[in-house]
N, C-alpha and C positions, 0 to 999 in steps of 0.2 A: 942390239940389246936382247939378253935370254927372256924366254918367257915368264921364270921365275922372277926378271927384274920389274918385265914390262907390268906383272901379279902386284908387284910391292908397290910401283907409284899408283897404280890407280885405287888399291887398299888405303892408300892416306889419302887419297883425294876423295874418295869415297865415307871412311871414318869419321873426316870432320863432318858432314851433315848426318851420321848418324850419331855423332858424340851428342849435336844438339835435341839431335829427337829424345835420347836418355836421359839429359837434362831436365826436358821440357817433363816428359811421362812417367819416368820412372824403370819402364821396358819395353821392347820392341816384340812387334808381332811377326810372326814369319821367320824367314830364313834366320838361323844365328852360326852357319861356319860357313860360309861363301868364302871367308879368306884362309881359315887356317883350314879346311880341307883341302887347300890348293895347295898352300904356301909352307906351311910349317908342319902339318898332319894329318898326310895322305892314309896313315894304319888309322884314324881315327873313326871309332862307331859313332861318328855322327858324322861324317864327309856326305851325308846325303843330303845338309843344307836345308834342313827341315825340321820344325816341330811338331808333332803330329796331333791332331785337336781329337779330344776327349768325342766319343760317338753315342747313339743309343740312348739319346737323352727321353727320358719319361718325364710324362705329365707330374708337372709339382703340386704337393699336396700340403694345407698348410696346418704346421705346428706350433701351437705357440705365438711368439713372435719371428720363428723363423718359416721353412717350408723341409718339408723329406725330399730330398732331390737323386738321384737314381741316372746313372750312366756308367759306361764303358770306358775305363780308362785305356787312354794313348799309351804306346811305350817307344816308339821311332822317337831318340833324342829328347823324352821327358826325364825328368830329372826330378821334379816335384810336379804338385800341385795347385791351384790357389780357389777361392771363390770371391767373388765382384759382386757390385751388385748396383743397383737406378733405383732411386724412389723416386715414383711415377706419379705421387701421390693420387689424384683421382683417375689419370689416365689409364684406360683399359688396354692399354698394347706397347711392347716396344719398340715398333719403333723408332727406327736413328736415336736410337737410346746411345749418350755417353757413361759406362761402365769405369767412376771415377774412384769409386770407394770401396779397398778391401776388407771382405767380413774374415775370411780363413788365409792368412798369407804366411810367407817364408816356412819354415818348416813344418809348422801344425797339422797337416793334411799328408799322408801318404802318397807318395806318386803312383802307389796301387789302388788308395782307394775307389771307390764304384758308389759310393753312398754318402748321404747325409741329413742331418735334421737339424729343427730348432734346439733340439735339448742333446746333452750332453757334454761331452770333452773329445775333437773338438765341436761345435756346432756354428748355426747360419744365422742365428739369432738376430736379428736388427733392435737398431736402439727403442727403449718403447716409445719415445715420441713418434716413430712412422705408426706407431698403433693405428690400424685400419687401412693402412696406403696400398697402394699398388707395386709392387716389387718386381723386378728384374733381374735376377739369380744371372751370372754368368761361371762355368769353370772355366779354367784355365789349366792348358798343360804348360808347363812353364820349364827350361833352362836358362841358367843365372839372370841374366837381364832381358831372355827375349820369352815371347809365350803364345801361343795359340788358344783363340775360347771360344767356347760351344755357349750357344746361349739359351738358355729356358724360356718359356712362355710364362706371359706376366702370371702372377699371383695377388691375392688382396689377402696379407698378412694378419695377425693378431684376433683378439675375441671380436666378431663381429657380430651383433643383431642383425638378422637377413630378414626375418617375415615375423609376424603377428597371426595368432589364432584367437579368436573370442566365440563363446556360445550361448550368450545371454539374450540374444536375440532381441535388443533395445533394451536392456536393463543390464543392473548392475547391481544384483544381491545374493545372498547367502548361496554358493554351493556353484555358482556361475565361474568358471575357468578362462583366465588369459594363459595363453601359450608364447614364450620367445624363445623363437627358432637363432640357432647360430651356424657360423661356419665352419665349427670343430666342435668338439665332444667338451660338458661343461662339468665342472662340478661347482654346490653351493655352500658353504661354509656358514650361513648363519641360520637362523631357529625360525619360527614361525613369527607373523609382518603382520601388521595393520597396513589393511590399503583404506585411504582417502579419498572422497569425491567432492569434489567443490562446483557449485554453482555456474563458476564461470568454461567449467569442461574441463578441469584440470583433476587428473586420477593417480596418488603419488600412491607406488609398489614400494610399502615398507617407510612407516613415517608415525610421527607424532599427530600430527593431524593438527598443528596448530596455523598453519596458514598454506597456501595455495603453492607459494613462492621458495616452501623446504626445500632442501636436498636430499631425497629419501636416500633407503640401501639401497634398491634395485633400481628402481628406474620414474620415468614419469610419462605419462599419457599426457598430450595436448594440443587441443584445435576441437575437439568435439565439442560436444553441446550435453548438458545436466541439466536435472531441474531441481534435484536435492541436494544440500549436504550430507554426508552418511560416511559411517567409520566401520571398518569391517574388521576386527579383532582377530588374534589369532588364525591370521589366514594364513594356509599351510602354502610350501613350497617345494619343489621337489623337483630335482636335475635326474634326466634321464637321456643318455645319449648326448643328441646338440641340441637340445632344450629345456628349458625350466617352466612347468608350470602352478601357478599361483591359485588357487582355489579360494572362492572369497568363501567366509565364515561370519557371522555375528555379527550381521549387516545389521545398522540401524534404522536404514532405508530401503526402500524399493526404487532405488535412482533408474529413470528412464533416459536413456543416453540415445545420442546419433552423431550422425556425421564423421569426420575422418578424423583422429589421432595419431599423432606422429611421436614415437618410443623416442625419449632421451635416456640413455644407462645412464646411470649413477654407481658410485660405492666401493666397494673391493667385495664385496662375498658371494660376487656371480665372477670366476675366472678361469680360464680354460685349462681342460681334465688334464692336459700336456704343454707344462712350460708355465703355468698359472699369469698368461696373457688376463690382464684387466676388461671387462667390456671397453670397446670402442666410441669416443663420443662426437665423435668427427661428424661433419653434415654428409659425409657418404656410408653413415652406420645409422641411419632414424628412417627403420621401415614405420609403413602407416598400418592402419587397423579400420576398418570401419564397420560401424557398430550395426 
């Protein structure tokens, strides 16, 4: 038997378990001409039997709901490119992460590009339900059905509250500043807030002040301890960078607070300066504060 022949029976014997791997996933990683460099296209620029993975990946930075992601694309047998992605949700690492869902596929993406973000056309966007999760960015250098990918270090996507500043030093009146720190650059959209304090330690950022239990605009302080009610009027607010801070004004009280507060956001007029990401209200977005 020639060796051309003995190429061709083991090419089908071989096919069928790769037919079912492309069934099962959709594409294969690694080699994608083992047979026709041999068999049918010796002149061909990919007889090297290889797709070459994407290198030079940088730390991802995040955008929005997506992240800026930064690499060196492959060109040995790339043909396109793709990006994948794992929500991790709490978890801080990937790995043996399965990379099941694609954010940039078939042709959207340049097989030269080197770059991407949350915003734009095209961009890494995730859906805003992972709002606050943990992400796992993979590219992919990719021909027809088979692909090679490079994988990034996790990420914690969307508007995130990170930390708590306060300088009232156990109280809570006129001219005294809460600070909420985020994980990107914010901007705020609405006008000056009435903050509330309730008796039972509950402190709502932007509200009517008719019970404990509102949904302000911005957000809610709770777990500490008050000992007044007190309504603070046109208290200003002001996004600078990855924070907003709230300056109380036209306290009706001199409320003396303690103990630890845990930030819930609320609203839509706190949303990040790139991609207008919503604050996060997940239990892994509620830093504390204590008084």
């Amino acid at each position: 038997m020639s060796r051309r022949a003995r190429l061709r029976l083991a090419a089908a014997a071989l096919l069928a378990l790769v037919a079912g791997v492309v069934l099962a996933t959709g594409r294969l990683t690694g080699t994608f001409a083992l047979f026709t460099a041999e068999t049918e296209n010796q002149a061909s620029t990919f007889s090297g039997d290889w797709v070459a993975a994407p290198t030079g990946l940088g730390a991802p930075t995040v955008t929005g709901l997506g992240a800026s992601l930064a690499w060196t694309h492959a060109t040995h047998g790339v043909a396109g490119q793709e990006i994948w992605y794992a929500d991790q949700t709490t978890t801080t690492n990937c790995t043996a992460v399965n990379y099941t869902t694609g954010l940039v596929t078939g042709a959207s993406l340049s097989a030269t590009a080197n770059s991407i973000s949350g915003t734009g056309s095209p961009n890494d966007a995730v859906p805003s339900g992972d709002n606050g999760d943990n992400i796992c960015f993979q590219i992919r250098s990719t021909h027809n059905t088979w692909y090679t990918g490079a994988n990034f270090a996790v990420i914690q996507v969307g508007l995130v509250p990170t930390s708590l500043a306060y300088n009232g030093a156990g109280h809570l009146n006129t001219n005294n500043t809460i600070t909420v720190n985020y994980n990107q650059a914010v901007a705020y959209s609405g006008g000056n807030v009435t903050v509330c304090t309730f008796t039972n330690g509950t402190v709502l950022i932007g509200d009517t002040c008719a019970a404990s239990s509102d949904t302000p605009t911005i957000g809610t302080l709770a777990g500490g301890t008050s000992n007044k009610t007190s309504t603070c009027a046109n208290s200003t607010v002001v996004a600078t960078a990855s924070h907003i801070t709230v300056t109380l004004k036209n306290c009706t009280q001199n409320d003396a607070v303690s103990g630890t507060a845990t930030y819930t956001a609320a609203g839509s007029t706190v949303t990040s300066s790139t991609g207008g990401a919503s604050q996060c209200t997940k239990s892994n977005c509620k830093p504390t504060l204590t008084y």
